[in-house]
N, CA, C and O atoms as a printed pandas DataFrame, in Angstrom:
     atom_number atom_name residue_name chain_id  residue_number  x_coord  y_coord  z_coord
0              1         N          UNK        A               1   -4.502  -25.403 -120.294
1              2        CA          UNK        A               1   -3.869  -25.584 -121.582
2              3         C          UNK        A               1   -2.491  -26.217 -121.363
3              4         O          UNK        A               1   -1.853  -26.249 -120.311
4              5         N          UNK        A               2   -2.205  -26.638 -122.382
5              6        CA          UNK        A               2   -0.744  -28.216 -122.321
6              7         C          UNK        A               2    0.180  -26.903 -122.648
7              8         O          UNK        A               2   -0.248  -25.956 -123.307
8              9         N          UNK        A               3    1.488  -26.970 -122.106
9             10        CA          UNK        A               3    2.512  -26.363 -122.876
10            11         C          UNK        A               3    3.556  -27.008 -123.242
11            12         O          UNK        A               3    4.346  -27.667 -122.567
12            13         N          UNK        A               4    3.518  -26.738 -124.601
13            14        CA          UNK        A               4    4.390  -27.488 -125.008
14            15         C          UNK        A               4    6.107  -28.512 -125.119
15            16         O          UNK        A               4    6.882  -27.698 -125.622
16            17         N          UNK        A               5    6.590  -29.325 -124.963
17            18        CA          UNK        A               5    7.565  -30.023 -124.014
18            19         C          UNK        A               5    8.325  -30.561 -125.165
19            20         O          UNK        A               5    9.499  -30.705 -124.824
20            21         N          UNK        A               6    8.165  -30.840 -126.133
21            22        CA          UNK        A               6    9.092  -31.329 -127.493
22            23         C          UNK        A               6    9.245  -30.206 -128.054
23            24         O          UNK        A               6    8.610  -29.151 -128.055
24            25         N          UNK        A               7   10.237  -30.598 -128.562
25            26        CA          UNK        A               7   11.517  -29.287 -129.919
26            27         C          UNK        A               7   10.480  -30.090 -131.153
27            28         O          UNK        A               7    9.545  -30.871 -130.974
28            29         N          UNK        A               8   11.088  -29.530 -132.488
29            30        CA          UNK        A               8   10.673  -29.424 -133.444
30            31         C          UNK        A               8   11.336  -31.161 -134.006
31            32         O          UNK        A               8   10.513  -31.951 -134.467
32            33         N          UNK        A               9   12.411  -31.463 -133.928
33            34        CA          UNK        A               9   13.044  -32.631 -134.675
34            35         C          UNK        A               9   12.285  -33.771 -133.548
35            36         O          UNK        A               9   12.060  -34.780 -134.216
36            37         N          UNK        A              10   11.873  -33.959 -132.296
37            38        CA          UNK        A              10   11.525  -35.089 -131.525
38            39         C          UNK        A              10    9.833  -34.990 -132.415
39            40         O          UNK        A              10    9.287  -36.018 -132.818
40            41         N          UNK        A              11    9.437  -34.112 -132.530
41            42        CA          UNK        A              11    7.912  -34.036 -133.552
42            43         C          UNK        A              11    7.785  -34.318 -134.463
43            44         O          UNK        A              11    6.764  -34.727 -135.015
44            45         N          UNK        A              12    8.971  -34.144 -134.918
45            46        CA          UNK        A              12    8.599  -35.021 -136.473
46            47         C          UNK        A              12    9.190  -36.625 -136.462
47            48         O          UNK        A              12    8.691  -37.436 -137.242
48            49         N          UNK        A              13   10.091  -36.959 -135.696
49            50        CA          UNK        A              13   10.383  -38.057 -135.478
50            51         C          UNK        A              13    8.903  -39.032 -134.939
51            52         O          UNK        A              13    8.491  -40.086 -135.423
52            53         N          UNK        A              14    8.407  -38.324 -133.922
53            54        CA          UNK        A              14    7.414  -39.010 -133.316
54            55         C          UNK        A              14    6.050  -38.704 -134.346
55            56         O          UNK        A              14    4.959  -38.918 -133.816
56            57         N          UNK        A              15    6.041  -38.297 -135.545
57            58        CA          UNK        A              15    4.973  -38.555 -136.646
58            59         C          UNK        A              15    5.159  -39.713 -137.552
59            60         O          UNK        A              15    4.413  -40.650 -137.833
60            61         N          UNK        A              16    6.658  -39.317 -138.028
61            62        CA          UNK        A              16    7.249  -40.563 -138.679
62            63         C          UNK        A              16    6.984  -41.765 -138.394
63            64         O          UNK        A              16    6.594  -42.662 -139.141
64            65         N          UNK        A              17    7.264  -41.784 -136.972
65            66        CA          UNK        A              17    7.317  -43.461 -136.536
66            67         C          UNK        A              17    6.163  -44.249 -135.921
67            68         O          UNK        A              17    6.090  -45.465 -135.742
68            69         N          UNK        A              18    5.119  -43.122 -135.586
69            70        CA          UNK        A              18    3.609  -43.073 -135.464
70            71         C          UNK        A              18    2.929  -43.709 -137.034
71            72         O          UNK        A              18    2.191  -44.688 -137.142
72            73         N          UNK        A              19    3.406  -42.873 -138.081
73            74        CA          UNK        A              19    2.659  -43.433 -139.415
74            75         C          UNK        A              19    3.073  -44.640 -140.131
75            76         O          UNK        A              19    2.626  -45.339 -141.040
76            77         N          UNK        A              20    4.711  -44.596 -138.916
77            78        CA          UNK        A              20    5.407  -45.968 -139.976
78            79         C          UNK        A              20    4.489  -47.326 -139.053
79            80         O          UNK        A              20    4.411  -48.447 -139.556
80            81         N          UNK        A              21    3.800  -46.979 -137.568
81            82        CA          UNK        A              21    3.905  -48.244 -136.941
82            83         C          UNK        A              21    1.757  -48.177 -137.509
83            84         O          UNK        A              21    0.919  -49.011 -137.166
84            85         N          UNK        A              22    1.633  -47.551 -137.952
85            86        CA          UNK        A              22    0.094  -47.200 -137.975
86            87         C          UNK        A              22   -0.044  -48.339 -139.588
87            88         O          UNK        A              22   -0.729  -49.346 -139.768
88            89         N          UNK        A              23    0.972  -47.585 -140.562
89            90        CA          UNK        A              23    0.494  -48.237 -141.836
90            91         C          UNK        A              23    0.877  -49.757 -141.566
91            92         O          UNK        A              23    0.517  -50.353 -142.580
92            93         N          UNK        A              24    1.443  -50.671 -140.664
93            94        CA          UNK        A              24    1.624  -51.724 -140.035
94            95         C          UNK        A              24    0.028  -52.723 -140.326
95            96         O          UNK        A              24    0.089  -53.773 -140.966
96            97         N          UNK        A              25   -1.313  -52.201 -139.757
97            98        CA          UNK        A              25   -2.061  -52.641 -139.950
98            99         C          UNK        A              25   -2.730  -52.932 -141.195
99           100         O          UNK        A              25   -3.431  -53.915 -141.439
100          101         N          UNK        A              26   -2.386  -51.799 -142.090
101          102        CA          UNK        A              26   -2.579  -51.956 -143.648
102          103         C          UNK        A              26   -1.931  -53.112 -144.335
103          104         O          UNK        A              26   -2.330  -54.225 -144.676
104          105         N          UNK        A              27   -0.616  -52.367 -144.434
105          106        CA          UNK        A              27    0.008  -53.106 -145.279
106          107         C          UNK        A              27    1.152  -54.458 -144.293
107          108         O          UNK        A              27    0.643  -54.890 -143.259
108          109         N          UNK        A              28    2.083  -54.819 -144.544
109          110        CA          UNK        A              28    2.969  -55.984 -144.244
110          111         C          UNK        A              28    2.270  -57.029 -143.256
111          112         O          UNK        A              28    1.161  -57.485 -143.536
112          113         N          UNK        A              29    2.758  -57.290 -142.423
113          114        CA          UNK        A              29    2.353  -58.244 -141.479
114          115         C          UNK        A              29    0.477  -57.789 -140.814
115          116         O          UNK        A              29   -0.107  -58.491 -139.988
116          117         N          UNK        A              30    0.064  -56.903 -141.244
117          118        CA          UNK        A              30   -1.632  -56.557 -140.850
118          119         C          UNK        A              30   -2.068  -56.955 -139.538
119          120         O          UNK        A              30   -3.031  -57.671 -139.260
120          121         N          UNK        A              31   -1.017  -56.256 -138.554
121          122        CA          UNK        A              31   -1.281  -56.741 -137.206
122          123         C          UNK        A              31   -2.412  -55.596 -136.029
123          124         O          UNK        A              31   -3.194  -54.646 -136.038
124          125         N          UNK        A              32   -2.195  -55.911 -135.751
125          126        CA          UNK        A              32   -3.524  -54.634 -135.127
126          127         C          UNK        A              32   -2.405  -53.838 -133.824
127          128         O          UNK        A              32   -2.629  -52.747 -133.301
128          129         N          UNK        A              33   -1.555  -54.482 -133.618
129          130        CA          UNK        A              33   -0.191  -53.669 -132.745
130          131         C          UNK        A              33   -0.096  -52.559 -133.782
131          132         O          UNK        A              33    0.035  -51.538 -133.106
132          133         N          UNK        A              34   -0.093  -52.368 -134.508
133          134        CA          UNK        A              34    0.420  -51.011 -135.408
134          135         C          UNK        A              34   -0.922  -49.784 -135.024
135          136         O          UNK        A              34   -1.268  -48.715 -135.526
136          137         N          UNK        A              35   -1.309  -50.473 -134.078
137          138        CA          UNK        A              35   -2.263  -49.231 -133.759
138          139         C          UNK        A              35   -1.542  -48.394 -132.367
139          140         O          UNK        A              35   -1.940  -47.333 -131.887
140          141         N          UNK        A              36   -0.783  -48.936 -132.068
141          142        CA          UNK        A              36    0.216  -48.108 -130.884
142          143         C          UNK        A              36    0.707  -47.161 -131.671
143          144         O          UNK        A              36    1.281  -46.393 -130.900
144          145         N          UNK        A              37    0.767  -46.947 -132.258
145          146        CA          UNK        A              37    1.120  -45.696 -133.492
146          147         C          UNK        A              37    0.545  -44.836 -133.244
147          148         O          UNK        A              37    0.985  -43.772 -133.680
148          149         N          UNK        A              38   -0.824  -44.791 -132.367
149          150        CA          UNK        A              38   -1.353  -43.258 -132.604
150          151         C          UNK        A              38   -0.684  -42.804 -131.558
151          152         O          UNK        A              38   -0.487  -41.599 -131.715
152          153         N          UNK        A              39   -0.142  -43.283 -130.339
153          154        CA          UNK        A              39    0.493  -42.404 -129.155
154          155         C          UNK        A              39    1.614  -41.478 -129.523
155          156         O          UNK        A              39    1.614  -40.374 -128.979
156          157         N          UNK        A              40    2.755  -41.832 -130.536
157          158        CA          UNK        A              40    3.494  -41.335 -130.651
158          159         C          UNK        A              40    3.180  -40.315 -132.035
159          160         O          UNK        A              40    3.934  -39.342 -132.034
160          161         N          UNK        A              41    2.523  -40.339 -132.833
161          162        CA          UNK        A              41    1.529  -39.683 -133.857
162          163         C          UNK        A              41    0.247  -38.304 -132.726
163          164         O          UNK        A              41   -0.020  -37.129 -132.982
164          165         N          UNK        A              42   -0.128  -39.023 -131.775
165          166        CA          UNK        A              42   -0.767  -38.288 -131.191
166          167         C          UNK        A              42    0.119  -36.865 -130.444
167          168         O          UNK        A              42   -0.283  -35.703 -130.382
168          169         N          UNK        A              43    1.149  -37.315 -130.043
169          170        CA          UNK        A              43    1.782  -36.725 -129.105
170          171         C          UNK        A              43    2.614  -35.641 -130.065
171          172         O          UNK        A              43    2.742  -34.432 -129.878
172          173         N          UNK        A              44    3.118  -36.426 -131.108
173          174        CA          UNK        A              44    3.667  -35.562 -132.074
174          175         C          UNK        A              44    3.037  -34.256 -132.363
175          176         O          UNK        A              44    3.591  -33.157 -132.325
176          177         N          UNK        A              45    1.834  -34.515 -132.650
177          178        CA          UNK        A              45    0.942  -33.554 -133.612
178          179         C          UNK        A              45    0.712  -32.341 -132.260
179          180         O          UNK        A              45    0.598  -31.115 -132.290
180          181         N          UNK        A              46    0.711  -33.224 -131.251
181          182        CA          UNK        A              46    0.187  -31.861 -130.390
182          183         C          UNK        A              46    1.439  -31.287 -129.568
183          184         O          UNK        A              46    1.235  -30.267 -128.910
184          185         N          UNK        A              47    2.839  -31.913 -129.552
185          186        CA          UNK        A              47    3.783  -31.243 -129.150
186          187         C          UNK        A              47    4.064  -31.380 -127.250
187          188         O          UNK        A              47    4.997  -30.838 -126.656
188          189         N          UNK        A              48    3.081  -32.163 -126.669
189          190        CA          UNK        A              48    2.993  -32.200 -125.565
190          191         C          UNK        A              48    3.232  -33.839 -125.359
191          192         O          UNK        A              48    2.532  -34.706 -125.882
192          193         N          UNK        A              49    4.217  -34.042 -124.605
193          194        CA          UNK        A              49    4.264  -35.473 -123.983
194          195         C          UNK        A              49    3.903  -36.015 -122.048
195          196         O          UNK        A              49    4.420  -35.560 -121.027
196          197         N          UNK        A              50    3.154  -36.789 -122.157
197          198        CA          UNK        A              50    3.201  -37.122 -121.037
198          199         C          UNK        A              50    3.772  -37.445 -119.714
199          200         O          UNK        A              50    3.723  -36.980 -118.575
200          201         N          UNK        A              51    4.398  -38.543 -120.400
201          202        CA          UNK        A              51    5.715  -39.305 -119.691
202          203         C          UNK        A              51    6.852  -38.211 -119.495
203          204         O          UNK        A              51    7.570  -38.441 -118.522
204          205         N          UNK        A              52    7.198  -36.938 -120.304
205          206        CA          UNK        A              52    8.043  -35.796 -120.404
206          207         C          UNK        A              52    7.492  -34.912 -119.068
207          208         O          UNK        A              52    7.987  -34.603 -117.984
208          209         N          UNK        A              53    6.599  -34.748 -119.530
209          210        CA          UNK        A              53    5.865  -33.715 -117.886
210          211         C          UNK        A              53    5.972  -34.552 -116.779
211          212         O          UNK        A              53    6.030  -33.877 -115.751
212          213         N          UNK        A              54    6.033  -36.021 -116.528
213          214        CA          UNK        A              54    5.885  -36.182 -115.480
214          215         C          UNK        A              54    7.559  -36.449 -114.677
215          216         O          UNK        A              54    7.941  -36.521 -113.509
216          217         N          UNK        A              55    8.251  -36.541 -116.085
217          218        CA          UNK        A              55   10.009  -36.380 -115.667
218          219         C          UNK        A              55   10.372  -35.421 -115.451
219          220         O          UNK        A              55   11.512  -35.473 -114.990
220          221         N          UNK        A              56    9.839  -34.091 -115.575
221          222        CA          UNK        A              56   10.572  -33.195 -116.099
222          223         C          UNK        A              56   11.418  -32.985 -117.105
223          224         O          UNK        A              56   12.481  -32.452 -116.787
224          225         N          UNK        A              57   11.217  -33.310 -118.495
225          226        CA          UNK        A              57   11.879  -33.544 -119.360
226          227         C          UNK        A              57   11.570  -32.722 -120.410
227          228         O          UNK        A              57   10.367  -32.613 -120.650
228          229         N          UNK        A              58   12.526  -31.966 -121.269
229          230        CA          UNK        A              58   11.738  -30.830 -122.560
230          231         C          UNK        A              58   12.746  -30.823 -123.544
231          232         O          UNK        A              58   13.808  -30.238 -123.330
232          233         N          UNK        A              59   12.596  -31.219 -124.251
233          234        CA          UNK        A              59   12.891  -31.462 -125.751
234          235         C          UNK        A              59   13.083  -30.046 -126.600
235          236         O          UNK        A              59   13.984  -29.863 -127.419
236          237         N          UNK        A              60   11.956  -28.987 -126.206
237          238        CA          UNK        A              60   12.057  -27.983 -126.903
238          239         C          UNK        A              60   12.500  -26.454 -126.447
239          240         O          UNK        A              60   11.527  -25.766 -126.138
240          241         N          UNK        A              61   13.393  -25.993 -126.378
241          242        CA          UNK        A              61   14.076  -24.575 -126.029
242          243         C          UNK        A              61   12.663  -23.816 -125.278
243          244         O          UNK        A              61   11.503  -23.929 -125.674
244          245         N          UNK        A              62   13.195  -22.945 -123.968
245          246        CA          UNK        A              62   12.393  -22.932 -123.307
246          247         C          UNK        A              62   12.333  -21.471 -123.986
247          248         O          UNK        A              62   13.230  -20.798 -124.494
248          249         N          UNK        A              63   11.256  -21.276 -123.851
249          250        CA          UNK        A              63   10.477  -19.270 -124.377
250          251         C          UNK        A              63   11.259  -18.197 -123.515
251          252         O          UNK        A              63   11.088  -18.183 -122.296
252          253         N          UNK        A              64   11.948  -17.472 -124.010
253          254        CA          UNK        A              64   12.632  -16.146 -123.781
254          255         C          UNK        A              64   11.383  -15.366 -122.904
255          256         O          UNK        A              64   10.282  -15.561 -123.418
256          257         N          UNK        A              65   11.368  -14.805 -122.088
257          258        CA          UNK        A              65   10.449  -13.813 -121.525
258          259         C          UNK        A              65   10.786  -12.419 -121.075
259          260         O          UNK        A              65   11.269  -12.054 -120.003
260          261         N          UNK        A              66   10.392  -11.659 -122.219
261          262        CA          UNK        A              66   11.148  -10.271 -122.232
262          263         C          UNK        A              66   10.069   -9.160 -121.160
263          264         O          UNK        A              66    8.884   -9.360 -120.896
264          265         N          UNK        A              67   10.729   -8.272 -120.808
265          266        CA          UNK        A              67    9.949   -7.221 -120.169
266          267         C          UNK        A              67    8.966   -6.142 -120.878
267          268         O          UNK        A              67    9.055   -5.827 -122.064
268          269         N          UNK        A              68    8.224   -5.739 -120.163
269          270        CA          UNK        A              68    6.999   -5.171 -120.841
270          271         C          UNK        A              68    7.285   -3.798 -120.501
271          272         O          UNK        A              68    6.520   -2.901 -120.858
């Protein structure tokens, strides 16, 4: 299982700009590049980045781990 590597504001950024580069093919210039949109739409939705795991890089506050 992925654990998660983005905060909450890099997720919604990376939906935003996923749907802004996606509706690309619809509407304005109807280029088929606006399909690179799903990586950052993809990545968004699931909170896990690639290129982040392989930097070591985390966006999102790491989990407190209390004693039992």
């Amino acid at each position: 299982m992925l654990v998660t590597n983005e905060g909450n504001l890099d997720r919604v950024i990376r939906v935003i700009v996923g749907l802004a580069l996606i509706s690309l093919v619809f509407v304005g210039p109807k280029t088929v590049w606006g399909w690179i949109g799903l990586l950052p739409l993809v990545t968004g939705l699931s909170g896990w980045c690639g290129l982040y795991a392989i930097l070591g890089w985390r966006t999102c506050p790491l989990e407190k781990r209390g004693s039992v």
